[in-house]
Every structure is written in structure tokens, then in C-alpha cells.
C-alpha positions in Angstrom: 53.3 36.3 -16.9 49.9 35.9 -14.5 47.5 38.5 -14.6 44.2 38.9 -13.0 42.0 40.6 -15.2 44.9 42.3 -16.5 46.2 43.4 -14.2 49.5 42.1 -12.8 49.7 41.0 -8.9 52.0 42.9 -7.1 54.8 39.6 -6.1 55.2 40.0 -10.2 55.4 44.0 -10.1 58.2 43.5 -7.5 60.4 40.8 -9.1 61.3 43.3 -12.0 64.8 44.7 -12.5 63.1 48.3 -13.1 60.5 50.5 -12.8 61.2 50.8 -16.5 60.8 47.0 -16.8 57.6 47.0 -14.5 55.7 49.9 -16.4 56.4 47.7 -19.9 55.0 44.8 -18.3 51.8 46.4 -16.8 51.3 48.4 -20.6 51.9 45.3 -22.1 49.1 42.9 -20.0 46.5 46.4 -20.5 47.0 46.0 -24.2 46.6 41.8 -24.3 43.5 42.2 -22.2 42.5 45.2 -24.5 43.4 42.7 -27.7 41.3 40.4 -26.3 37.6 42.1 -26.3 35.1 42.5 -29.1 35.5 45.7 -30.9 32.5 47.8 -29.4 34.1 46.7 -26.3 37.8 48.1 -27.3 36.0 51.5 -28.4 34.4 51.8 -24.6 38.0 51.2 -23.0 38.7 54.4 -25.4 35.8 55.9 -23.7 36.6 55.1 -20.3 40.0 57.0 -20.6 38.6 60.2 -22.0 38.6 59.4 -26.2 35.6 59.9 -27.3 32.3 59.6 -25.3 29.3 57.2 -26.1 30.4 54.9 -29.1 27.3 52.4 -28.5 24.8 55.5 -29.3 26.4 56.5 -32.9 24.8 54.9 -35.7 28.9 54.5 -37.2 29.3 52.5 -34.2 26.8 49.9 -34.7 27.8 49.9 -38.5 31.1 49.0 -37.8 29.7 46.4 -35.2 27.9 44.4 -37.9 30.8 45.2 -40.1 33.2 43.2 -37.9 30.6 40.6 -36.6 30.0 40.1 -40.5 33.7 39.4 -41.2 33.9 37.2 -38.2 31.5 35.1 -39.9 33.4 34.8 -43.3 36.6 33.7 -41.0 34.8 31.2 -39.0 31.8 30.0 -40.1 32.0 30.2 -43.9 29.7 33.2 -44.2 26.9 31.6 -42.6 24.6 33.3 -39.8 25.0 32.7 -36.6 22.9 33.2 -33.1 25.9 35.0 -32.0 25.9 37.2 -34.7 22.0 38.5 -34.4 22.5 38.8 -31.2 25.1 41.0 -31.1 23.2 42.8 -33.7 20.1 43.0 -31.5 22.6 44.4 -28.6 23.4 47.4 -30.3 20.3 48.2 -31.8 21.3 47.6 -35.3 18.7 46.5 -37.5 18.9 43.8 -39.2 17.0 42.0 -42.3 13.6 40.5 -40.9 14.1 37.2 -42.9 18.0 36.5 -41.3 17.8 32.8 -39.4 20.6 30.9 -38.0 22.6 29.4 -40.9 21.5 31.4 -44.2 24.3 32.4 -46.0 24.9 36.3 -45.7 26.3 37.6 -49.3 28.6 41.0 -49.4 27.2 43.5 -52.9 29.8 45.2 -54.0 28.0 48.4 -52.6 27.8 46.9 -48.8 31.8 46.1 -49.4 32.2 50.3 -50.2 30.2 51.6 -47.0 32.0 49.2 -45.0 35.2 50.1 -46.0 34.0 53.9 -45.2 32.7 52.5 -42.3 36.1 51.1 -40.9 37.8 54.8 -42.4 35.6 56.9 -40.8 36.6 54.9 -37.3 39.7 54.7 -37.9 40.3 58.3 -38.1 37.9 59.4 -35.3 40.0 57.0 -33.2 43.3 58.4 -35.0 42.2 62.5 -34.1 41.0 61.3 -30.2 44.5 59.3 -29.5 
């Protein structure tokens, strides 16, 4: 299935058996496109549709920013700081360590791996109460 920015041309809506069929499909490609963002991104596409109302202004939010950003860098680069990652940082207005360069090695205390995981809870369940 094509899509253009998610959204699926009409010659595709038509060749379904069912408006059943066609409403899948459409739900479907929203949720791949959804899928495919960065988180603070996902939690605006909330916003758009009424859940919740500016997610970039709470300090949770740019928590769980770093948070996810952080664990991208343990999956793909070995834990090691990217421009990427400050940047992102920089976006959201969370502040980070004045002596983080490019490719020092970020470490996780045991009491950074607790808040995150409140972190994650607390979105999680504002996220669970708005859907």
C-alpha cells in the first residue's frame, strides 16, 4: 500500500471490497506514519486530536525526551553522544551537562535509571487517562 504522507490516494480508497476494508486501511497507514515520528512528535499528534494540550512546555516532557534520546544512544551508538542527541536536547529546552561533547560516553546511576522509569510511568498513564 502507497501513501502520501499517510494518507492513502483515493484510486487505493476505491479499490477496497468495503468501507469496513477502507477505514482499516486508512487507521492502519495513520498509525505507520504515527509509528514512524520521534516521541515528542507522537505526543503532539495526541495533541492535535484533543489529548492533552502543550506536551513540549511540561518539564515531564522534555524528561522523557532525553529519556528516549538517551536509550536511542545505548541501541545505536554504544552509549556514546551524539550531535543528534544535544540537539534534540537543545530543542526542547532540556538542560543538559555543560561538559557533554560529541562522543563521550554517557553512563546511567542507578538513581537516573529510577526517575526515568517514573518518567516513562508518569507518561504512560497521563497518555492512558487522556485516550
Amino acid at each position: 500500500m502507497s501513501s502520501f504522507w499517510g494518507v492513502l490516494y483515493i484510486s487505493e480508497i476505491l479499490s477496497y471490497n468495503s468501507f469496513e476494508d477502507a477505514k482499516k486501511a486508512i487507521i492502519d497507514s495513520e498509525i505507520d506514519e504515527v509509528l514512524r515520528d520521534n516521541h515528542l512528535e507522537q505526543l503532539h499528534w495526541f495533541e492535535k486530536r484533543g489529548f492533552g494540550n502543550s506536551y513540549d512546555k511540561e518539564q515531564i516532557i522534555k524528561e522523557f525526551v532525553e529519556i528516549t534520546q538517551r536509550r536511542n544512544l545505548f541501541v545505536h551508538s554504544d552509549g556514546k553522544v551524539t550531535m543528534q542527541y544535544i540537539n534534540c536536547c537543545k530543542e526542547i529546552g532540556y538542560k543538559l551537562s555543560t561538559d557533554l561533547t560529541v562522543g563521550c560516553d554517557l553512563m546511567v546511576q542507578h538513581s537516573y535509571h529510577v526517575h526515568a522509569c517514573n518518567v516513562i510511568e508518569e507518561v504512560g498513564l497521563k497518555l492512558a487517562i487522556l485516550v
